[in-house]
N, C-alpha and C positions, 0 to 999 in steps of 0.2 A: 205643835197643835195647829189645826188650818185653822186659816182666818175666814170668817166667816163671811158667806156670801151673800145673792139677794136674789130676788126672781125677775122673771120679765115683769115691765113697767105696762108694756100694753100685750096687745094682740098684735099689731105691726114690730113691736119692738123681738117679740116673741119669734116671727117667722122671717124678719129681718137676719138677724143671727142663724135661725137654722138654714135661712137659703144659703150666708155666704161657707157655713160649714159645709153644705151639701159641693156646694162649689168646688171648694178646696179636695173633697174625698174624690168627687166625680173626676178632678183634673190629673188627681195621683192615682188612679186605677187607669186612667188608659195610658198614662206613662210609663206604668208597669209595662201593660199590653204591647206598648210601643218601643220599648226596650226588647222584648221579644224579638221581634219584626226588624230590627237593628235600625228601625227609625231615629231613635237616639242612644247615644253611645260613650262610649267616656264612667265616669261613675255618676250616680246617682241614689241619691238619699231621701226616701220617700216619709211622706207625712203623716200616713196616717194615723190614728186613734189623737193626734194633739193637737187637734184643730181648735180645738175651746179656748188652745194657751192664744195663738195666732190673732181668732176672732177678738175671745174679748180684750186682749189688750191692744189692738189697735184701733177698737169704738172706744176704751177710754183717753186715747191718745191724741194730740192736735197736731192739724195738719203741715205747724212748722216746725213738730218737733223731728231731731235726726233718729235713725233706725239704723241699728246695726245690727246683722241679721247672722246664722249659722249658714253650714253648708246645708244644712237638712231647710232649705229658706224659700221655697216655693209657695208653702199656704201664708210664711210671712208676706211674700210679695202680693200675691193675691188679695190678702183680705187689707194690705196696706193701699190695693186701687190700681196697683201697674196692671196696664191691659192683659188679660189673659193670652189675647195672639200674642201679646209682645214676649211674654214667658215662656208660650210654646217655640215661638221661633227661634228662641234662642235654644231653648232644648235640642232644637234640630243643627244647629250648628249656624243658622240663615241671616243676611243682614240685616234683616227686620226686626233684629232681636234686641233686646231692651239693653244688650250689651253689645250688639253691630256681630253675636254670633263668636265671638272671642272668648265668651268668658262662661258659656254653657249651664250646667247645673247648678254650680256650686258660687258662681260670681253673678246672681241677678242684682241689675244696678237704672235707679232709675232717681234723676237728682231731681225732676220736677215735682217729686214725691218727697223727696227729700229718703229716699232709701238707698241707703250706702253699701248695700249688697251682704253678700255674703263673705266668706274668706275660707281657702280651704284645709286651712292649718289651723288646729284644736287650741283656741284660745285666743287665739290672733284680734280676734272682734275687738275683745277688751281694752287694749291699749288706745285703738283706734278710737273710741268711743269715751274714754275719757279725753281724747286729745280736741275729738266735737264738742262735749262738753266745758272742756276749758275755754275754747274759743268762743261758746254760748257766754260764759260768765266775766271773759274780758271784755267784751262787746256789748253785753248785760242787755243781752236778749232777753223775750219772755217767754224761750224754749227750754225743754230739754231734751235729753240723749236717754234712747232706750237700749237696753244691750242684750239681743237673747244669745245663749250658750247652756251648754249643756252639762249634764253632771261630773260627765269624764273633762271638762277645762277646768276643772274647781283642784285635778290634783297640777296645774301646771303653773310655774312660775308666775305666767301674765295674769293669773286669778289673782295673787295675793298681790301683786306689785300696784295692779290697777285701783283695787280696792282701797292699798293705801295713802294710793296718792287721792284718790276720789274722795275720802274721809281726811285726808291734810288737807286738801284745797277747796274744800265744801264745796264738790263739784255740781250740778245739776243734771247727776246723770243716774236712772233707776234701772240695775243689774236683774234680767230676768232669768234665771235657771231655769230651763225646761229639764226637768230630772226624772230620765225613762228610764232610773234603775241602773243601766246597764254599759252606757258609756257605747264606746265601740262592742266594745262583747266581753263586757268583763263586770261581774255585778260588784258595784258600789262598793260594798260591807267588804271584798275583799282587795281594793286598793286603798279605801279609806278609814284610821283607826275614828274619827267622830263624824259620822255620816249625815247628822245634822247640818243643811250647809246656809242655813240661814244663822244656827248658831257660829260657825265660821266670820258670817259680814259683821255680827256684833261684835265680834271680838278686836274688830277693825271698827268701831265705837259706831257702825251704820245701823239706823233702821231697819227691820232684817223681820218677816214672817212667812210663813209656809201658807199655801195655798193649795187647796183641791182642781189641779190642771185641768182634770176633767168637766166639769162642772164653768160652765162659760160665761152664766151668772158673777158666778163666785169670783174669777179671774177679774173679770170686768171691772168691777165693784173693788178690787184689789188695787186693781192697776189707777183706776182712778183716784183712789184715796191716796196711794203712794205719789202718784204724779201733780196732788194740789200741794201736797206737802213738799216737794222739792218748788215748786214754783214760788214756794209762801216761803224759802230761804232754807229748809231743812237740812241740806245738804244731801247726799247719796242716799240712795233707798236699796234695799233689797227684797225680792220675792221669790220664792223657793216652788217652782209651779210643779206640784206631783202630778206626773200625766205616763203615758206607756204608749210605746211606738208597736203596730201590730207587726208590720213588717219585720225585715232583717234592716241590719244598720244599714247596707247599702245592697246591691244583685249582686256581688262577688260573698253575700256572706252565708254559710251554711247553718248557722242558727245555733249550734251545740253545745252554747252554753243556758239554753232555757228549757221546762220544756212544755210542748203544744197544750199540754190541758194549762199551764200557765197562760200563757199569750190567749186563750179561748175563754176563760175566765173573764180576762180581762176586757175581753172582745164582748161580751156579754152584758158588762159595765160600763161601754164605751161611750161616746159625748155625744155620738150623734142619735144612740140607742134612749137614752137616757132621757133627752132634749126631748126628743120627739115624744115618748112616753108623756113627760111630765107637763106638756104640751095640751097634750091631747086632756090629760085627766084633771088640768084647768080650765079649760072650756075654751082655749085659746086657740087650736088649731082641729080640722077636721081629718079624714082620709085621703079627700080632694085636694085637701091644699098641700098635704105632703106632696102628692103625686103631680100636682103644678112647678112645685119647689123644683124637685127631681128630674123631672120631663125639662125644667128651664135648664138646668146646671147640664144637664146632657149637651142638649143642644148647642149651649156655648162653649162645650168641650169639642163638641162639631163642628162649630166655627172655626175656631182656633187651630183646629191639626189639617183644617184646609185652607186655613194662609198663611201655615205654615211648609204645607206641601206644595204650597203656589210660591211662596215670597224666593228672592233673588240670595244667590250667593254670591260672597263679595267677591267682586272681584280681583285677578291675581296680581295684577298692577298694581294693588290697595294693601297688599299683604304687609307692607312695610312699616304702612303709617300706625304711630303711636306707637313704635316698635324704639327711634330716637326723637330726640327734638329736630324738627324742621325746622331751616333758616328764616331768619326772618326777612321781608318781602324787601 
């Protein structure tokens, strides 16, 4: 059963959210575009319809908590505050990239955010992330570690090991499943015999409820209650965010396991479809201000794919470093 959400607090708080959504969709459609164009290259995992998971759990999150993010991790980075040029330019391969260009789609990394990037092996986050966590609780910080991953990590070793150790060690770190169904391209219900995967965390004795992904209120309001509760000593939390990717899982994937009246369905229902609606028929937002929202998120999509087509490649003398350790002086 989802747990229940809230609505916007104001009118600022209202179009707050729907601009960094509009953000995050406007940044992942010309990425598409730009994967076209072979501006960017390599693989890539696009965001969109689960911006609301993105949004609102990082407005309920503080700014010392650590972020452990997936490969599908651009709207995380985004709405977590790393520059948007900085995320295009790594898209592009370019030194200006919030990874110096090394680490592309799937490794956005930016530590004055305290965002620990992405990882490109399904499940990999999790271990990491309790290991932030531990170090939070030996040092007896007043943070925690957020961990998003997806449905398909829940059938892999580092789900349950992490879990356990996180519930032995009353870690302070709250497990986000973004659960789009489908995993790589395989639905749920047929690699998993209990598909409930927040019943899963309880069984690992964690705090554990399911959430409407879509719905950005709702997350928010989730994330926040789970995240006072690990700070007050609760130990690991979990939240199970039901949300749907419209895209394909990455540009090499031919879709064949859904089909389009599914994904259009869903597109119908989607967060930013939704948002805006229930917006508007609260007296909170008008026509204007959508198409302000909209017209800003463009344009800083225009920013950013023009310093990323200006910014410097590293150079090949550079290619070495961080590759071993360098002597010391």
């Amino acid at each position: 059963m989802n747990a229940p959400g809230a609505g916007p607090t104001s009118r600022e708080h209202g179009l707050t959210v729907l601009g960094q959504m509009l953000r995050i969709r406007a940044f992942e459609d010309r990425c598409y575009q730009l994967y076209g164009e072979q501006k960017i290259r390599g693989f890539l995992h696009l965001y969109n319809g689960e911006e609301a998971v993105a949004v609102g759990a990082m407005r309920a999150l503080d700014a010392g908590d650590a972020i452990v993010a997936t490969y599908r991790e651009h709207g995380h980075a985004l709405a977590r505050g790393v520059p948007m040029d900085a995320v295009m330019a790594e898209l592009y391969g370019k030194q200006s990239g919030c990874s110096r260009g090394r680490g592309g789609s799937m490794h956005l990394f930016d530590v004055a955010k305290r965002f620990y990037g992405g990882n490109a092996i399904v499940a990999a986050g999790l271990p990491v992330a309790v290991g932030l966590a531990l170090a939070q609780k030996l040092r007896r910080e007043p943070t925690i570690t957020a961990c998003f991953f997806g449905d398909g990590a829940v059938a892999e070793g580092e789900f349950h090991e992490s879990l356990n150790l996180a519930a032995l060690w009353r870690l302070p770190v709250l497990f986000l499943c973004e659960n789009n169904r489908y995993a790589m391209g395989t639905a749920l219900d047929r690699t998993e015999a209990e598909t409930d995967i927040a019943a899963k965390a309880r069984g690992y004795r964690i705090e554990a409820a399911a959430v409407d992904g879509m719905d950005v209120f709702a997350v928010e309001a989730a994330v926040g209650r789970a995240a006072a509760a690990i700070r007050g000593g609760a130990g690991p939390g979990l939240l199970e965010l039901d949300t749907y990717r419209f895209r394909a899982h990455s540009m090499f994937d031919p879709q064949l396991y859904r089909d389009k009246a599914e994904v259009e369905a869903w597109q119908k229902k989607g967060p930013l479809i939704t948002l805006t609606t229930r917006l508007k028929a609260e007296g909170l937002m008008t026509e204007d201000d959508y198409r302000r929202l909209d017209a800003a998120a463009s344009a800083e999509v225009d920013a950013a794919v023009a310093f990323a087509e200006n910014a410097p490649w590293e150079p090949v003398a550079d290619l070495a470093r961080f590759v071993y350790a360098e002597p010391a002086a």
